[in-house]
C-alpha atoms as one frame of an Amber mdcrd trajectory, in Angstrom:
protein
  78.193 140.819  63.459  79.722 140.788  60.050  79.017 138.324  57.833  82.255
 135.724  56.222  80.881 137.153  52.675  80.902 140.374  53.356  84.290 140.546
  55.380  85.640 138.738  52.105  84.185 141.005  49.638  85.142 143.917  51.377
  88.710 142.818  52.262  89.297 142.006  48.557  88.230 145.009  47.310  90.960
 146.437  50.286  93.693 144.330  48.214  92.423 145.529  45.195  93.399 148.899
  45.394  96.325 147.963  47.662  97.419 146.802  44.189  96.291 149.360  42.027
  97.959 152.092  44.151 101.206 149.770  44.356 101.106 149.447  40.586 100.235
 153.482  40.458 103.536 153.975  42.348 105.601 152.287  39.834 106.015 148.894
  41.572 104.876 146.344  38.353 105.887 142.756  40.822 104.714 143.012  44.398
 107.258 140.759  45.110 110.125 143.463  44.712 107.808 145.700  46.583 107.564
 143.657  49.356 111.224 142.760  49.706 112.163 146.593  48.936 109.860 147.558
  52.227 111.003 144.452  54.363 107.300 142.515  54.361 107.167 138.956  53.703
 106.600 138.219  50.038 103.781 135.532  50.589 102.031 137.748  53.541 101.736
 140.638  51.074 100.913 138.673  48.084  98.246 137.085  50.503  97.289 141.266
  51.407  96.664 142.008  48.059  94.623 138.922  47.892  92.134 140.135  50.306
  93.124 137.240  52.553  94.861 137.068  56.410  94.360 140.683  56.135  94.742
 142.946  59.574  94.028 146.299  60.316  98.040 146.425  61.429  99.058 144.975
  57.862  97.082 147.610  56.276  98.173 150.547  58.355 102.070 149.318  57.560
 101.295 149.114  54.056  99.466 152.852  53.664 102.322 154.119  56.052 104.537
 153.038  53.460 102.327 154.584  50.625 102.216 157.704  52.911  98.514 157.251
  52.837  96.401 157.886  56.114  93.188 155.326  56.343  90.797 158.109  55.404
  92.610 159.329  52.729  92.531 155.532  51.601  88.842 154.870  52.220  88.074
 157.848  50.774  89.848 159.254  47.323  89.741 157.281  43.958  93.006 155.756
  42.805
């Protein structure tokens, strides 16, 4: 079983680069990069937060990226 600290730790660190590669991609508010790809605003900011994250939010948001999981898990930004 994982522990809360370590599932929040390692799910903000997730939202971190979320961001970075968001940023990296030219997209400076996540707000017009969540409306331009049809998520809700506050459910992505929340994402990028490391909070309410799911594996299904995170898949959207690399599909979007055209990132595969192990490409994201595994390559600097």
């Amino acid at each position: 079983m994982v522990k809360k600290s370590s599932y929040d730790k390692v799910s903000k660190e997730i939202g971190q680069k979320l961001k970075a590669i968001r940023i990296a991609k030219g997209f400076t508010s996540y707000e017009n990069f969540a409306l331009e790809n049809e998520i809700d605003r506050k459910q992505y900011w929340r994402i990028e937060n490391g909070q309410n994250l799911t594996l299904k939010s995170l898949i959207k948001v690399l599909d979007i990226h055209g990132l595969s999981l192990k490409k994201f898990f595994t390559e600097e930004i």
